[in-house]
C-alpha positions in Angstrom: 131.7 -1.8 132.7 133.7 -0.6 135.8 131.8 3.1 135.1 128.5 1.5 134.9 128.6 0.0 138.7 129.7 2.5 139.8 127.0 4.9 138.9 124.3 2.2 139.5 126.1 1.9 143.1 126.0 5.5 143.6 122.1 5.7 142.3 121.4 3.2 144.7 123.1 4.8 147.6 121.1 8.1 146.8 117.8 6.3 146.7 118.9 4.8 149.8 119.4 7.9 151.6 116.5 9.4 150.1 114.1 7.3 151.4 115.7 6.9 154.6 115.4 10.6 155.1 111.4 10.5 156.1 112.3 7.4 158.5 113.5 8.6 161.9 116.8 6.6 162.9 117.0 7.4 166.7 115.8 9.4 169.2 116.8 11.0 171.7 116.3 9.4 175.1 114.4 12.0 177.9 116.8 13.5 179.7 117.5 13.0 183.7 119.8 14.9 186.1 121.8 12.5 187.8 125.5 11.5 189.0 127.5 9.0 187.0 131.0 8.0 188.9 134.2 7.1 186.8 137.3 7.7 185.2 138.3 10.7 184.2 139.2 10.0 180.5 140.3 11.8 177.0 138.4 10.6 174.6 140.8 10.9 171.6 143.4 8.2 173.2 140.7 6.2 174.6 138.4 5.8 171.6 141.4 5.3 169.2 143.3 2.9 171.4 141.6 2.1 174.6 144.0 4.3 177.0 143.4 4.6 180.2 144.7 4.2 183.4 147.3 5.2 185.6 150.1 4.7 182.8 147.9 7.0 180.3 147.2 9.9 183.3 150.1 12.2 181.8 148.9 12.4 178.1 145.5 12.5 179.1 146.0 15.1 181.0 148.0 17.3 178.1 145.5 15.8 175.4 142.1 17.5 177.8 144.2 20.8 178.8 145.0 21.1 175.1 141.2 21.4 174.5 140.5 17.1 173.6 137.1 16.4 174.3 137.0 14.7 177.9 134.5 11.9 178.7 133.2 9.9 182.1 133.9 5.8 181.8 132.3 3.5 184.4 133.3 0.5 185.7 130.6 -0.9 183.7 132.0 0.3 180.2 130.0 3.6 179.7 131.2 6.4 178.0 129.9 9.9 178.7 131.4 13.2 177.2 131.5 16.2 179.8 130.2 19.0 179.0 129.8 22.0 181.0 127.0 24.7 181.2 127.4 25.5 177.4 131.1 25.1 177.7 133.6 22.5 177.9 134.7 21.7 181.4 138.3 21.2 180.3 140.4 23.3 182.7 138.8 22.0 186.0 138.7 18.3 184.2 142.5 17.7 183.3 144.6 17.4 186.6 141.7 15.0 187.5 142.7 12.9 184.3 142.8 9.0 185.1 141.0 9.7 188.5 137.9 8.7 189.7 135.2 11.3 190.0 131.5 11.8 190.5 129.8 14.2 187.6 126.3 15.5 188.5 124.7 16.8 185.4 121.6 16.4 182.5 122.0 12.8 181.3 121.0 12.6 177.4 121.7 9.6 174.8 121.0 9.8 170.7 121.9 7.5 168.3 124.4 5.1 170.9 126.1 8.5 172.2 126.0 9.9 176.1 127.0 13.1 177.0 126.3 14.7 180.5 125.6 18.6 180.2 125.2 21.1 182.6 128.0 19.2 184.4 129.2 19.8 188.2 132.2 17.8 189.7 131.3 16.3 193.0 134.3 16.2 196.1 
């Protein structure tokens, strides 16, 4: 019986899938060059457990210089991830970790996720 549901789960999940495939989920919004000011953030501590902060700076800091992808947060809760012009911008981003910085850059969002690409640091 156990067998049974299973494969009539996994036969619905397929159909599922199937017929989701020729319906578009998201898309991407246009993108805009613009600055976005915030914390300077790694997002493997602050997506798992919310660090940030002063008290996180340190391990930030060794989590981006160890190559952990880095992200933008505003006051207003959003998230960016940094990206440089093709390349990550870790080197230049981690002894600014837990500071607040400007980010000039190509804004895009799909499916829920920001990223800023082409990214500049602003003094």
């Amino acid at each position: 019986m156990r067998t049974k549901s299973m494969k009539l789960f996994g036969a619905s999940m397929t159909a599922a899938v199937l017929l989701g495939l020729g319906t578009p989920v998201s898309t991407a919004r246009a993108a805009d060059t613009k600055s976005v000011k915030g914390e300077v953030v790694d997002l493997m501590c602050y997506l798992d457990h919310g660090a940030k902060g002063d008290k996180h700076a340190s391990c930030a800091k060794t989590c981006i210089e160890s190559g952990g992808p880095v992200g933008i947060l505003t006051e207003d809760d959003q998230l960016y991830l940094v990206i440089g012009e093709h390349k990550p911008l870790n080197d230049k981003l981690a002894p600014l970790a837990a500071k607040t910085v400007t980010i000039k850059g190509k804004v895009v969002e799909r499916n829920g996720m920001k990223m800023i690409e082409n990214a500049e640091i602003k003094k």
